[in-house]
PyMOL Python script that loads the backbone (N, CA, C, O; Angstrom):
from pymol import cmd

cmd.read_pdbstr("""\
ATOM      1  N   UNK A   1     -29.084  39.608  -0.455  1.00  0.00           N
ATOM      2  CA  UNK A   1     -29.580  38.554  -1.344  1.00  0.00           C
ATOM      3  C   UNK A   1     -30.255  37.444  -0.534  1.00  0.00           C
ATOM      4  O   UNK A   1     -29.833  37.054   0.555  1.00  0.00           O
ATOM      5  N   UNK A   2     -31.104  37.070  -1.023  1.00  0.00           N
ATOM      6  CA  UNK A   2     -31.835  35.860   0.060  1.00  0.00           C
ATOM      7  C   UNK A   2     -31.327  35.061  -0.638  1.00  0.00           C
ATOM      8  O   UNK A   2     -30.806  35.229  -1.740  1.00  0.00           O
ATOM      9  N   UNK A   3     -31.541  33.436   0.419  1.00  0.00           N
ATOM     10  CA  UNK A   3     -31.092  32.545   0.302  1.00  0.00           C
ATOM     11  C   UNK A   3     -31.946  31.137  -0.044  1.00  0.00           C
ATOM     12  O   UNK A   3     -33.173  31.236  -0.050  1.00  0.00           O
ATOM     13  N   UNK A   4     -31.511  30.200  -0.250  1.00  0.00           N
ATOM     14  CA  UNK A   4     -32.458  29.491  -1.061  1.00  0.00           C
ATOM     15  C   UNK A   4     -33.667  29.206  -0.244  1.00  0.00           C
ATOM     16  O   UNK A   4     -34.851  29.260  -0.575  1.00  0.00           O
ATOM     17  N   UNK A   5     -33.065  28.860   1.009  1.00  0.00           N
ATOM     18  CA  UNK A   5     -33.853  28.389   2.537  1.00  0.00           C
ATOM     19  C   UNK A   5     -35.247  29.403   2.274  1.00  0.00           C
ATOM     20  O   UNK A   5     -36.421  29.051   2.161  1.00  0.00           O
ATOM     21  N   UNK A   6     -34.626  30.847   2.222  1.00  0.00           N
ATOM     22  CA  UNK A   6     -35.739  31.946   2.346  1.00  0.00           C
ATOM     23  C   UNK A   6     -36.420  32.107   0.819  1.00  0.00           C
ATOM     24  O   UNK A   6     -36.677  33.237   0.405  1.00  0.00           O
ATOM     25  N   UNK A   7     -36.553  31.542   0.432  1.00  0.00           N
ATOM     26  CA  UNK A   7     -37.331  31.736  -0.910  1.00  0.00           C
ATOM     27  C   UNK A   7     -38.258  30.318  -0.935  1.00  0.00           C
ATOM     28  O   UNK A   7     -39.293  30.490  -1.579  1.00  0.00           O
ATOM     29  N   UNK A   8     -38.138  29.166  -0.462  1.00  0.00           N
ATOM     30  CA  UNK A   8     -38.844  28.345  -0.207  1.00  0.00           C
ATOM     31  C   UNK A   8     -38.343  27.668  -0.937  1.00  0.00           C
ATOM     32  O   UNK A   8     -39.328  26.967  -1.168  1.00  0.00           O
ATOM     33  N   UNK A   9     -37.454  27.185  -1.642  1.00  0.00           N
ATOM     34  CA  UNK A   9     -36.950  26.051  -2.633  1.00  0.00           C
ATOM     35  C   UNK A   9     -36.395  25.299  -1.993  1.00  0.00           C
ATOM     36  O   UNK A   9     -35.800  25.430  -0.924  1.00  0.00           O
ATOM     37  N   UNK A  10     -36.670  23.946  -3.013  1.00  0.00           N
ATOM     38  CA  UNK A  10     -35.825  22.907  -2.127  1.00  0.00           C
ATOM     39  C   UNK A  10     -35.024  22.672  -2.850  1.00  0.00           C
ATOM     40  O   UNK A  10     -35.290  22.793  -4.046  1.00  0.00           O
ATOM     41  N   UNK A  11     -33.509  22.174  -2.383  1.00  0.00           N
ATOM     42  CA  UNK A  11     -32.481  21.382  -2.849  1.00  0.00           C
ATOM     43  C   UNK A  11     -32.914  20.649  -4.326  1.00  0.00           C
ATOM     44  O   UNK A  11     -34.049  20.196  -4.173  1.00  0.00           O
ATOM     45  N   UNK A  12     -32.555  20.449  -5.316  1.00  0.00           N
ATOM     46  CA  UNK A  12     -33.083  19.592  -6.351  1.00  0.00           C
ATOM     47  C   UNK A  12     -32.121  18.370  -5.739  1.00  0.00           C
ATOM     48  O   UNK A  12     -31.309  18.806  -4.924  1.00  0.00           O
ATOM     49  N   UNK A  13     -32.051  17.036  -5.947  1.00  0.00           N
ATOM     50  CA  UNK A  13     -31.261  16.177  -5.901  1.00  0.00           C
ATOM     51  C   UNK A  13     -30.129  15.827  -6.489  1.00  0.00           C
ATOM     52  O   UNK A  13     -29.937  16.087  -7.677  1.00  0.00           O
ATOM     53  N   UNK A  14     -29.471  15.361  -5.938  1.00  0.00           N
ATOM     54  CA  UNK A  14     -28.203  15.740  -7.323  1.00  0.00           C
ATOM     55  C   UNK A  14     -27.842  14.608  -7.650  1.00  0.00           C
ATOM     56  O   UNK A  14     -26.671  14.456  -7.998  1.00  0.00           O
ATOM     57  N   UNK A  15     -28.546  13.741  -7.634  1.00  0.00           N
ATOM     58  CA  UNK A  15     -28.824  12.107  -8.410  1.00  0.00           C
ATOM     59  C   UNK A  15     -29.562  12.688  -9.969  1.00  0.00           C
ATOM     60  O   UNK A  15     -29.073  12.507 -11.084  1.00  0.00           O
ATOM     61  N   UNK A  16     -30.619  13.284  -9.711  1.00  0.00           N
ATOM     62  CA  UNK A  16     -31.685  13.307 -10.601  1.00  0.00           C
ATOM     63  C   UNK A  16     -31.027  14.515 -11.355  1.00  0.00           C
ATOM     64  O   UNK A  16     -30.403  15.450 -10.854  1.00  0.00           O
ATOM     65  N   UNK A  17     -31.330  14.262 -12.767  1.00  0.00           N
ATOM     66  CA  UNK A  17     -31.142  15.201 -13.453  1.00  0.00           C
ATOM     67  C   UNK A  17     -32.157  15.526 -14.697  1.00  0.00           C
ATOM     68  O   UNK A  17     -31.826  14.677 -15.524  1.00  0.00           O
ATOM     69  N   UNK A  18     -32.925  16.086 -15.115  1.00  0.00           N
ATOM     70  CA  UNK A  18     -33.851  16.772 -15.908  1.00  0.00           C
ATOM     71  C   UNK A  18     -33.620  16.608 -17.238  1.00  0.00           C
ATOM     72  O   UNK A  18     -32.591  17.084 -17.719  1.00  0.00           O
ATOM     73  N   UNK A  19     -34.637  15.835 -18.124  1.00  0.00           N
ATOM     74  CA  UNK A  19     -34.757  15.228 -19.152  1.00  0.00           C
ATOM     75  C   UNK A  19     -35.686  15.647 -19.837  1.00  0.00           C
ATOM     76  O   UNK A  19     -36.798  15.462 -19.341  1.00  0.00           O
ATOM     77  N   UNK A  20     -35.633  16.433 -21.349  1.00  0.00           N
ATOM     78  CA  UNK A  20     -36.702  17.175 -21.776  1.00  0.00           C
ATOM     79  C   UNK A  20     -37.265  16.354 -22.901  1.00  0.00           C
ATOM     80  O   UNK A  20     -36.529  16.523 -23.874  1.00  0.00           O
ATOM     81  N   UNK A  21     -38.287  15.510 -23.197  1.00  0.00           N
ATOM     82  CA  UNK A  21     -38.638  14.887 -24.143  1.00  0.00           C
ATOM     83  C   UNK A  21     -39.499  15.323 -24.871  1.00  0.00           C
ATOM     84  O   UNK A  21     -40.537  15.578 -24.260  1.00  0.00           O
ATOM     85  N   UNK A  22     -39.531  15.576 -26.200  1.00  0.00           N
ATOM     86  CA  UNK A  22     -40.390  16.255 -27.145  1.00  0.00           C
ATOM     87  C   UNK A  22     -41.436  14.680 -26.927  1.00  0.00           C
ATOM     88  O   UNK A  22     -40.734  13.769 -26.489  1.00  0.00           O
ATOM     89  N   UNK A  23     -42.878  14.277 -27.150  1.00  0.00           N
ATOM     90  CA  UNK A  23     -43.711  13.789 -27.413  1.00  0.00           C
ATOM     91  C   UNK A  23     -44.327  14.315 -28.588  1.00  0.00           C
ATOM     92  O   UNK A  23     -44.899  15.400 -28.691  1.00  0.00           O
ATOM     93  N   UNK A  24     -44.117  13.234 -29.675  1.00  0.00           N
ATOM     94  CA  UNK A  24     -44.801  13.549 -30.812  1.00  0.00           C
ATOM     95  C   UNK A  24     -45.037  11.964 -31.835  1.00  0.00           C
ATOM     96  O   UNK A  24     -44.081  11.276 -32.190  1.00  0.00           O
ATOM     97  N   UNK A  25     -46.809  11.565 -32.237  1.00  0.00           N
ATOM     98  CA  UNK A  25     -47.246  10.724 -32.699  1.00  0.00           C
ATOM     99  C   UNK A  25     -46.954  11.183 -34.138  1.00  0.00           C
ATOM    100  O   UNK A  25     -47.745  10.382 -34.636  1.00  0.00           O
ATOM    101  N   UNK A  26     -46.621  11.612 -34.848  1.00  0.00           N
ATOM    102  CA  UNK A  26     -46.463  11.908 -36.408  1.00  0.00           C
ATOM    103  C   UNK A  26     -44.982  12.069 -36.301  1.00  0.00           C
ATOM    104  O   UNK A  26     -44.138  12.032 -35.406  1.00  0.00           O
ATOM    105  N   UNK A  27     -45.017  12.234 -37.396  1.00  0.00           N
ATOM    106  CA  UNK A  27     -42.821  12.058 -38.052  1.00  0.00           C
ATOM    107  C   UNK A  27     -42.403  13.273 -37.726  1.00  0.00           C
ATOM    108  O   UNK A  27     -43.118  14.030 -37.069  1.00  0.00           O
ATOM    109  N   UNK A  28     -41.324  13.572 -38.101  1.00  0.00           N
ATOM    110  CA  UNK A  28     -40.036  14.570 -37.680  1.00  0.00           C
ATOM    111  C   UNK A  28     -40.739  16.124 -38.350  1.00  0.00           C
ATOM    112  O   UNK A  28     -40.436  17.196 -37.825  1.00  0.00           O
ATOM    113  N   UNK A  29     -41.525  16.069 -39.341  1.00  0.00           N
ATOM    114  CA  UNK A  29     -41.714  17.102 -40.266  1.00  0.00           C
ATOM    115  C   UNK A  29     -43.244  17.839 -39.555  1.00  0.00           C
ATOM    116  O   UNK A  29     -43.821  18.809 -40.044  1.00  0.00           O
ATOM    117  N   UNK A  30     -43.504  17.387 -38.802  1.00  0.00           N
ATOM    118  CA  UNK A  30     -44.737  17.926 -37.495  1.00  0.00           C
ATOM    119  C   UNK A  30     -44.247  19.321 -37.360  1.00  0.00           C
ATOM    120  O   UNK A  30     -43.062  19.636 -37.249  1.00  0.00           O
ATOM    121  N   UNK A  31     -45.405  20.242 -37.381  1.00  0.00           N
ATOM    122  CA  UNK A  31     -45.164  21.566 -36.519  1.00  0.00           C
ATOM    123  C   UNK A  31     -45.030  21.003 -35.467  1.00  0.00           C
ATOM    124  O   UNK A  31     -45.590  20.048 -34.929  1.00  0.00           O
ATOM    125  N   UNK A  32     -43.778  22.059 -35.050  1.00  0.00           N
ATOM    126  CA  UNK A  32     -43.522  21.839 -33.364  1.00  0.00           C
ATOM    127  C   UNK A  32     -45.071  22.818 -32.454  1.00  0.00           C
ATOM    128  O   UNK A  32     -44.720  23.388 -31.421  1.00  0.00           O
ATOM    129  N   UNK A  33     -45.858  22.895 -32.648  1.00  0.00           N
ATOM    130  CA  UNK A  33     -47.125  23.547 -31.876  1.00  0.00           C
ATOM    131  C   UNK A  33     -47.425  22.326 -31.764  1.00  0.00           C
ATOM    132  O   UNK A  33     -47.746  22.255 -30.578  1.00  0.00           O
ATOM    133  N   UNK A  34     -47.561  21.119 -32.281  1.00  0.00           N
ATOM    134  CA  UNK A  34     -49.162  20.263 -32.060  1.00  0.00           C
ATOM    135  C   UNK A  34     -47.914  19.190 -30.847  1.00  0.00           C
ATOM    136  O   UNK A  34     -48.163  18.010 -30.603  1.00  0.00           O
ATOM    137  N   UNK A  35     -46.583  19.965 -30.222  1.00  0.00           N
ATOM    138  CA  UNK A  35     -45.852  18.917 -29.416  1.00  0.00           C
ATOM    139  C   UNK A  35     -45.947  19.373 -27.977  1.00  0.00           C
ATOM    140  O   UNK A  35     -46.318  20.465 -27.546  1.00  0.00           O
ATOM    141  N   UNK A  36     -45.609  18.502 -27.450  1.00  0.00           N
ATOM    142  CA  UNK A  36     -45.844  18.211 -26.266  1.00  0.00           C
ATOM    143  C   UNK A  36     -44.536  18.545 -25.648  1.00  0.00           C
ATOM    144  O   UNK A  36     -43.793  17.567 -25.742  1.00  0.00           O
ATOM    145  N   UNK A  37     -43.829  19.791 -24.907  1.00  0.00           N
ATOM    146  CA  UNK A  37     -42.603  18.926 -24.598  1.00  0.00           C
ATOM    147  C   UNK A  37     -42.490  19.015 -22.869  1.00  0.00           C
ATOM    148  O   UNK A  37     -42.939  19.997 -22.278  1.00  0.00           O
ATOM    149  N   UNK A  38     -41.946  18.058 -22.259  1.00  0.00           N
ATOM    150  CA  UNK A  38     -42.117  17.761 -20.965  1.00  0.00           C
ATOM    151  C   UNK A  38     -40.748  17.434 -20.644  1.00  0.00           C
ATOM    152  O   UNK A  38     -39.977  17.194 -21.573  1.00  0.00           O
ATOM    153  N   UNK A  39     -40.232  17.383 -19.107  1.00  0.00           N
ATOM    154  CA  UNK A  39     -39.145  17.433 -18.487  1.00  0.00           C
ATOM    155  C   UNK A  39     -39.123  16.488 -17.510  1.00  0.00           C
ATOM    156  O   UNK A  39     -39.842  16.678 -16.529  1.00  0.00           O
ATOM    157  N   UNK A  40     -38.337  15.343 -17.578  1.00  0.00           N
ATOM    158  CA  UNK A  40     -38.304  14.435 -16.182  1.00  0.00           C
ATOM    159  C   UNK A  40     -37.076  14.383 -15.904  1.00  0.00           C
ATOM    160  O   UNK A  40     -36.137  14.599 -16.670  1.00  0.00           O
ATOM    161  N   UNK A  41     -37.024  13.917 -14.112  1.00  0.00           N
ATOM    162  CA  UNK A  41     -35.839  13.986 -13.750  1.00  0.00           C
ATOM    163  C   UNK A  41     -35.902  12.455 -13.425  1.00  0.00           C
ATOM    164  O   UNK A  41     -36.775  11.769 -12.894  1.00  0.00           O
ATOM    165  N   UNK A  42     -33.916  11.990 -14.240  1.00  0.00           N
ATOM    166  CA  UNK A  42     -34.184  10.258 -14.171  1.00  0.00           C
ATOM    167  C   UNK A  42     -32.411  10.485 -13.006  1.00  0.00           C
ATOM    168  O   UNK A  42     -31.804  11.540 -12.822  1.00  0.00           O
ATOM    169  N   UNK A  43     -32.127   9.375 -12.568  1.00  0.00           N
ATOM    170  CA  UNK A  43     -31.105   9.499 -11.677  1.00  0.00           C
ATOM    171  C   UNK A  43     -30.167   9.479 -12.801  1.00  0.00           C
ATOM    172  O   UNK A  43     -30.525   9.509 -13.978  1.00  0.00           O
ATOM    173  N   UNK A  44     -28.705   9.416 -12.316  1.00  0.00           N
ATOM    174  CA  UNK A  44     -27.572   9.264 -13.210  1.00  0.00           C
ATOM    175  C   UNK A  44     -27.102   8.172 -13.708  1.00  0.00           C
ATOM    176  O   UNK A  44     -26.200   8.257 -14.542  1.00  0.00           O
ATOM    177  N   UNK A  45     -27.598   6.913 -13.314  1.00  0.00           N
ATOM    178  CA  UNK A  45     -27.638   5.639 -13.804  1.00  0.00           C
ATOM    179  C   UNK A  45     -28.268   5.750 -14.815  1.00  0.00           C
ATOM    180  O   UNK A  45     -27.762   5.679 -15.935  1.00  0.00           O
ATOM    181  N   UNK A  46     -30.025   6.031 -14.476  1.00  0.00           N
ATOM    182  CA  UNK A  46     -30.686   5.636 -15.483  1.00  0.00           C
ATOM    183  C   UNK A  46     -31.184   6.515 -16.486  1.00  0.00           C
ATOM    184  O   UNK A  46     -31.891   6.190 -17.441  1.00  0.00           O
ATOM    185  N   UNK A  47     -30.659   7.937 -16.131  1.00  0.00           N
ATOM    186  CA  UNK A  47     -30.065   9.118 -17.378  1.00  0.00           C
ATOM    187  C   UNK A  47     -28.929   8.583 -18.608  1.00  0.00           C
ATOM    188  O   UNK A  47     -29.117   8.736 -19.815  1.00  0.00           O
ATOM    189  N   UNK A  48     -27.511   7.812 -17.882  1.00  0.00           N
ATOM    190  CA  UNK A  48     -26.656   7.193 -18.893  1.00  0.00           C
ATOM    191  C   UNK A  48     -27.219   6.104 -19.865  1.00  0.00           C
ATOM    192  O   UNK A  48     -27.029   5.918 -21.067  1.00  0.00           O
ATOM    193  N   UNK A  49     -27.916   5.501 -19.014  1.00  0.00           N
ATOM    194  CA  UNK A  49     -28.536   4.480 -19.758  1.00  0.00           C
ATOM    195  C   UNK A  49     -29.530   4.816 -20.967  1.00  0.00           C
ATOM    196  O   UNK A  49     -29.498   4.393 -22.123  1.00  0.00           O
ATOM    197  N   UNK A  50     -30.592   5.874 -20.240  1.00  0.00           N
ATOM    198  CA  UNK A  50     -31.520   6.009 -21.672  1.00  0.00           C
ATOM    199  C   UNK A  50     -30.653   7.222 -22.634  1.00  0.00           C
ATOM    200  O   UNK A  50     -31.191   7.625 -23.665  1.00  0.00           O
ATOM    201  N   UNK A  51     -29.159   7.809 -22.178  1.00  0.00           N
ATOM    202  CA  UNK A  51     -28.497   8.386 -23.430  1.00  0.00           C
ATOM    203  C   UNK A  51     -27.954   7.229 -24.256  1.00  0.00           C
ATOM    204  O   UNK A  51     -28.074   7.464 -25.458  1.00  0.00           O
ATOM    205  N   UNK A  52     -27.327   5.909 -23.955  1.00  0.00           N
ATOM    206  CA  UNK A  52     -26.682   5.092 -24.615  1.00  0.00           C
ATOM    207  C   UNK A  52     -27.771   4.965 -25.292  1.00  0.00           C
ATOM    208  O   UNK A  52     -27.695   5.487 -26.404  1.00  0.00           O
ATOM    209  N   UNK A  53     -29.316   4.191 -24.913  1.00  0.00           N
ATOM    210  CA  UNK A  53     -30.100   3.703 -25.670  1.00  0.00           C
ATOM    211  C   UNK A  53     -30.694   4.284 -26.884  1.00  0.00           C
ATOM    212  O   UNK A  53     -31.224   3.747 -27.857  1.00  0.00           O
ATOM    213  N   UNK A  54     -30.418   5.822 -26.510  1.00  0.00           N
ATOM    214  CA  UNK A  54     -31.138   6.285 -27.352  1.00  0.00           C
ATOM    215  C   UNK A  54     -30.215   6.967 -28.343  1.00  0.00           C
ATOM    216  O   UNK A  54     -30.748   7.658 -29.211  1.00  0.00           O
ATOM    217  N   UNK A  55     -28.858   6.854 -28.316  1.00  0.00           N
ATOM    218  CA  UNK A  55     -27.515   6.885 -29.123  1.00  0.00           C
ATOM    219  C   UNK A  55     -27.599   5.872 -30.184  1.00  0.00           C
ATOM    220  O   UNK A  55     -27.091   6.057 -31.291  1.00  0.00           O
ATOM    221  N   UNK A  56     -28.272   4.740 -29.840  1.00  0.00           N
ATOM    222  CA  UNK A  56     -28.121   3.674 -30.302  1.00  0.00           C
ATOM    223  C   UNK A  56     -28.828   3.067 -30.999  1.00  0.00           C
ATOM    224  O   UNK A  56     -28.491   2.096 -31.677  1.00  0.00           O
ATOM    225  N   UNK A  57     -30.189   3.678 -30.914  1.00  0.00           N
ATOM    226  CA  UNK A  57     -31.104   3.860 -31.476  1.00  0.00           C
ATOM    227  C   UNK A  57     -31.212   5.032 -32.326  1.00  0.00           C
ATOM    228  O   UNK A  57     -32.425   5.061 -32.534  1.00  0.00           O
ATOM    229  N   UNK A  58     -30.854   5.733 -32.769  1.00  0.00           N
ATOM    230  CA  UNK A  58     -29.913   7.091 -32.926  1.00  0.00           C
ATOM    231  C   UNK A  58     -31.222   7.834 -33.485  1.00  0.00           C
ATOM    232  O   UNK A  58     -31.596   8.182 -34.605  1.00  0.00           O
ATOM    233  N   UNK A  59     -31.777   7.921 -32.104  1.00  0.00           N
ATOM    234  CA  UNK A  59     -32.517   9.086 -31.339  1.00  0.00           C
ATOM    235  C   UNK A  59     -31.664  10.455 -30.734  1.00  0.00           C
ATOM    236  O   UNK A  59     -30.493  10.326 -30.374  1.00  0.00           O
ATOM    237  N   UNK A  60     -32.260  11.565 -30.672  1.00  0.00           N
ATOM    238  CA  UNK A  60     -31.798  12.730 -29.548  1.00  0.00           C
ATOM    239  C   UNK A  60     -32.525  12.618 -28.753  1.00  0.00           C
ATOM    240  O   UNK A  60     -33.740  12.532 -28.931  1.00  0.00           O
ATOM    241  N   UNK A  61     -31.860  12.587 -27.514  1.00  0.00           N
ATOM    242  CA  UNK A  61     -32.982  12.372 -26.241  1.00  0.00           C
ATOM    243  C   UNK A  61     -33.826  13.649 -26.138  1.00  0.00           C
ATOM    244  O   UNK A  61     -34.963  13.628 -25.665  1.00  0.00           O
ATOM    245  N   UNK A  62     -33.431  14.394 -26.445  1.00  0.00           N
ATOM    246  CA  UNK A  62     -34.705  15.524 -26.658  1.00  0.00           C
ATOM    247  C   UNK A  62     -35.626  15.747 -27.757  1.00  0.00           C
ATOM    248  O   UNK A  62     -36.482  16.625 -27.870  1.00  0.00           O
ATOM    249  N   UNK A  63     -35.261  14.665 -28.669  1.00  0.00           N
ATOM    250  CA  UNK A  63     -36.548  14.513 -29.531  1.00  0.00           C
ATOM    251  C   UNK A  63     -36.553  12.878 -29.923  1.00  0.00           C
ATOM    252  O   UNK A  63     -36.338  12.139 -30.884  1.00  0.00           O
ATOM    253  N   UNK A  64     -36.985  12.824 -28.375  1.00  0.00           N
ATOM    254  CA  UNK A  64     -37.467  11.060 -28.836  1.00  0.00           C
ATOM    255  C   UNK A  64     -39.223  11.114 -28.976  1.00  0.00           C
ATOM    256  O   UNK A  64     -39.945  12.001 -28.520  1.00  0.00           O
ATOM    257  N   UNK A  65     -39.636   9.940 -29.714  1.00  0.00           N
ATOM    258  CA  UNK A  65     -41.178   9.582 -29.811  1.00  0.00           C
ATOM    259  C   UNK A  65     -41.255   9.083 -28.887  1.00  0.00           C
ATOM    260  O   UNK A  65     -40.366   8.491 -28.277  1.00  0.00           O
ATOM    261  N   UNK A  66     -42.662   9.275 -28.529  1.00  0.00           N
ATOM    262  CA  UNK A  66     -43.444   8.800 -27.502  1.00  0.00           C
ATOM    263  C   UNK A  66     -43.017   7.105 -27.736  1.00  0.00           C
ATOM    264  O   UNK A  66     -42.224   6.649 -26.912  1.00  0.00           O
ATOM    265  N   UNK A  67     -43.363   6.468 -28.486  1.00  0.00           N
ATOM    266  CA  UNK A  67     -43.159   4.723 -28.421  1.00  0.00           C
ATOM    267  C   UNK A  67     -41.834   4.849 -28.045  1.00  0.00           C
ATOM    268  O   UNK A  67     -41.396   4.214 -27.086  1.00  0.00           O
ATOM    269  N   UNK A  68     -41.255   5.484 -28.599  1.00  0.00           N
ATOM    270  CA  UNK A  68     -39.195   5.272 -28.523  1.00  0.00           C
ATOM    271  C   UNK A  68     -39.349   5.126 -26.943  1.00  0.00           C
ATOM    272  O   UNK A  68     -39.168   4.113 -26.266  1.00  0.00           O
ATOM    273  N   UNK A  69     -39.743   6.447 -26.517  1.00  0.00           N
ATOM    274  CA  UNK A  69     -40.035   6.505 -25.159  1.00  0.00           C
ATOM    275  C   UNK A  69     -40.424   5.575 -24.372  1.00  0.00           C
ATOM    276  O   UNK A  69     -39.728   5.560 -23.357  1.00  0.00           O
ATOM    277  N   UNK A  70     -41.248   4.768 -24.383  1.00  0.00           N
ATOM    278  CA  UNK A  70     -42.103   3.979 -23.541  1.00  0.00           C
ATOM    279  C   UNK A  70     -40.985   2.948 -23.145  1.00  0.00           C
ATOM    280  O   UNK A  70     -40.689   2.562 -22.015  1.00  0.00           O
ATOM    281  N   UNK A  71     -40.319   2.523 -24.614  1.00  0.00           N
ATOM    282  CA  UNK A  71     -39.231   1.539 -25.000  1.00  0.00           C
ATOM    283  C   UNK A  71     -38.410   1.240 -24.185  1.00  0.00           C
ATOM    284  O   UNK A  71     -38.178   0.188 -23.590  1.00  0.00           O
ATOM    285  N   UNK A  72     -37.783   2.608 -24.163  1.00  0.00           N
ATOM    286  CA  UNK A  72     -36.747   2.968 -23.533  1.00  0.00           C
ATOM    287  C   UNK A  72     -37.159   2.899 -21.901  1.00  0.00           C
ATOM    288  O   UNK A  72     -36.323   2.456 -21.114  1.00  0.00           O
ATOM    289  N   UNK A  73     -38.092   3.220 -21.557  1.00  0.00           N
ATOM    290  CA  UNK A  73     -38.287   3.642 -19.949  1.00  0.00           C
ATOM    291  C   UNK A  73     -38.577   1.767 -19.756  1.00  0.00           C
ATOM    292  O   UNK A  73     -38.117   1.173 -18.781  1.00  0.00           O
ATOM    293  N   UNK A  74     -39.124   1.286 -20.486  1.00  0.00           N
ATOM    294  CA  UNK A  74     -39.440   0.055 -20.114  1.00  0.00           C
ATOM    295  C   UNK A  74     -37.723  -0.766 -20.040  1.00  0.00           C
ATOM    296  O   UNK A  74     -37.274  -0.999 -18.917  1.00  0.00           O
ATOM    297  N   UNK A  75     -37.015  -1.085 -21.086  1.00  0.00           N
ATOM    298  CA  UNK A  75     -35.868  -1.220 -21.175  1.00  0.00           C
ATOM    299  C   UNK A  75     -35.101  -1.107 -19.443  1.00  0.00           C
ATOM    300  O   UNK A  75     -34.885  -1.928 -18.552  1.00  0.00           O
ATOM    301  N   UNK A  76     -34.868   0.397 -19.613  1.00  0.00           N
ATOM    302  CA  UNK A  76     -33.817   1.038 -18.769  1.00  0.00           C
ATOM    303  C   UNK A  76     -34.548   0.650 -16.926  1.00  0.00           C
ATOM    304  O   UNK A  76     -33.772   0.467 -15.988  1.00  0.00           O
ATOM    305  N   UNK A  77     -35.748   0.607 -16.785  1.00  0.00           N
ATOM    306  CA  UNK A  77     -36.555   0.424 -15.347  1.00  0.00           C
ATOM    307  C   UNK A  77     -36.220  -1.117 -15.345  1.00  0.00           C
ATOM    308  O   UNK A  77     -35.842  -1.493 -14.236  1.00  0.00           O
ATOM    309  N   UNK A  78     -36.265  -2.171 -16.370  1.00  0.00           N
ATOM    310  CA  UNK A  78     -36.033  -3.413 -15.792  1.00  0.00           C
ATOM    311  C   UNK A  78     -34.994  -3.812 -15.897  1.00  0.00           C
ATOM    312  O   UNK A  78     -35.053  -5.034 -15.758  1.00  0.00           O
ATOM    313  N   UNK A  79     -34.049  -3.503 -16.064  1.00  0.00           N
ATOM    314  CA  UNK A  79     -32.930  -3.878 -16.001  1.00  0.00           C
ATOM    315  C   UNK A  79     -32.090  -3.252 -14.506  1.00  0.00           C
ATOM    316  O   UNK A  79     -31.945  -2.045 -14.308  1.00  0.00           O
ATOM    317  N   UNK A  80     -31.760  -3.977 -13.865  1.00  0.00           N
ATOM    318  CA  UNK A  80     -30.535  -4.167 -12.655  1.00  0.00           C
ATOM    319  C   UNK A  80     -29.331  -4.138 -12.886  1.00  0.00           C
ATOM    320  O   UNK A  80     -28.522  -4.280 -11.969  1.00  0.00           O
TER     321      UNK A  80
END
""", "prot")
cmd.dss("prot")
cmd.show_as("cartoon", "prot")
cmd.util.cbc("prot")
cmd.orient("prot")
């Protein structure tokens, strides 16, 4: 079996963890074709944070809107 070394991959970080956000400008009732969906990796701070926010906002972080989105990244990046 090869090993990760020999396959060329790198380590993912194990701060960061992978965040799949549907992007979508129209309401909930959208074919899912005209969506966008994309994957970021946020650390574990600021992964907890945009789950509270978006709990709370009572969003699924995998189907937040793009504005929810912006919100949130703006929110969760300025805050210390």
């Amino acid at each position: 079996m090869t090993t990760k070394k020999q396959r060329g991959l790198r380590p993912r970080s194990r701060t960061a963890k992978p965040v799949s956000i549907i992007f979508s400008d129209s309401s909930e009732s959208t074919v899912k074709a005209d969506r966008v969906k994309t994957s970021i990796a946020l650390d574990q701070k600021l992964y907890r944070r945009f789950k509270a926010y978006a709990a709370q906002e009572g969003v699924k972080v995998y189907e937040l809107m793009e504005e929810g989105m912006r919100t949130i990244m703006d929110k969760t990046t300025n805050v210390r």
